[in-house]
C-alpha positions in Angstrom: 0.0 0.0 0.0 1.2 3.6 -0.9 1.5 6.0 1.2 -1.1 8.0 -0.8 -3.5 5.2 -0.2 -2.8 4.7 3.2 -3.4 8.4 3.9 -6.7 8.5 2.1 -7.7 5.4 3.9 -6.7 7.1 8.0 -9.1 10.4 6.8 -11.9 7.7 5.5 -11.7 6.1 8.8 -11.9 9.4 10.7 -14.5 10.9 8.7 -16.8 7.7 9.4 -15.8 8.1 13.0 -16.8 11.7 13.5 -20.4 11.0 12.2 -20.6 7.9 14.3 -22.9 9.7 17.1 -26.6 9.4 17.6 -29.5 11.1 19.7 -31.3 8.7 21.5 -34.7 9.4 22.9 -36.1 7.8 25.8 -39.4 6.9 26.8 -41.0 8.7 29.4 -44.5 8.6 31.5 -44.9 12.1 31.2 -44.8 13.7 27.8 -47.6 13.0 25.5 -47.2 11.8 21.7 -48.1 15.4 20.6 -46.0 16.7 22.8 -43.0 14.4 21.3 -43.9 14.8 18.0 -44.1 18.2 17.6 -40.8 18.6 19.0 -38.8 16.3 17.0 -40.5 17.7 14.2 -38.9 21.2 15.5 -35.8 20.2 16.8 -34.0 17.3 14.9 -36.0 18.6 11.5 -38.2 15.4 11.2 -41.5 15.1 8.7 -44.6 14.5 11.0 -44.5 10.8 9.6 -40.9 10.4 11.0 -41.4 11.8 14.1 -45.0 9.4 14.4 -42.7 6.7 13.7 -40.1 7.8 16.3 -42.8 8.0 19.0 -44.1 4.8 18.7 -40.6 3.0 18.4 -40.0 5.3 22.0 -43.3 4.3 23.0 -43.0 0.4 22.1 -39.2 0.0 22.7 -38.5 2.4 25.5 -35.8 3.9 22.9 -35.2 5.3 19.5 -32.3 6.8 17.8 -33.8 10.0 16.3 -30.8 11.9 14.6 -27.4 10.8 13.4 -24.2 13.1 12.5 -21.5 15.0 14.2 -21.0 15.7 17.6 -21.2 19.8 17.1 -24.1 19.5 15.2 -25.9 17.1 17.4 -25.2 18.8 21.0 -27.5 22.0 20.4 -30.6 19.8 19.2 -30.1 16.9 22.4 -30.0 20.5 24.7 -33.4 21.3 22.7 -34.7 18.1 23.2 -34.2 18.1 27.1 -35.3 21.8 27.2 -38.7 20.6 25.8 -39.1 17.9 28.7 -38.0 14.7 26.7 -35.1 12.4 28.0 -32.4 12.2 25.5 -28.6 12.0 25.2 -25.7 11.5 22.8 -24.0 8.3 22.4 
């Protein structure tokens, strides 16, 4: 392998690395589907359909990733998320 090649292979690892992180919402006894819709629907820029879907996999499942990417991106929409009441983090 080239050093070229090896090079372009380190920055294809990294770059699948940095969008390895995920928002994961948890279920909860107090927020209602509305409620959990609306917001993902605001926050992680979800169609009403994804963010029905979402619900019900929290609902159903007690969990659901709802948004994939970089770390940067995803830390103001998580803070959104728990400012509207919901239990989610980044892992």
């Amino acid at each position: 392998m080239s050093t070229l090649e090896q090079v372009q292979e380190e920055v294809l690892v990294e770059e699948a690395v940095g969008i390895n992180n995920e928002i994961v919402l948890y279920n909860d006894d107090v927020n209602t589907f509305d409620h959990v819709i609306e917001t993902l629907v605001r926050v992680c820029d979800h169609t009403w359909e994804q963010a029905e879907q979402c619900a019900i996999l929290v609902h159903y499942k007690g969990k659901c990733t709802v948004k994939t990417g970089e770390l940067p991106k995803l830390k103001p929409q998580c803070s959104a998320l728990l400012e509207a009441g919901l239990s989610a983090e980044i892992i």
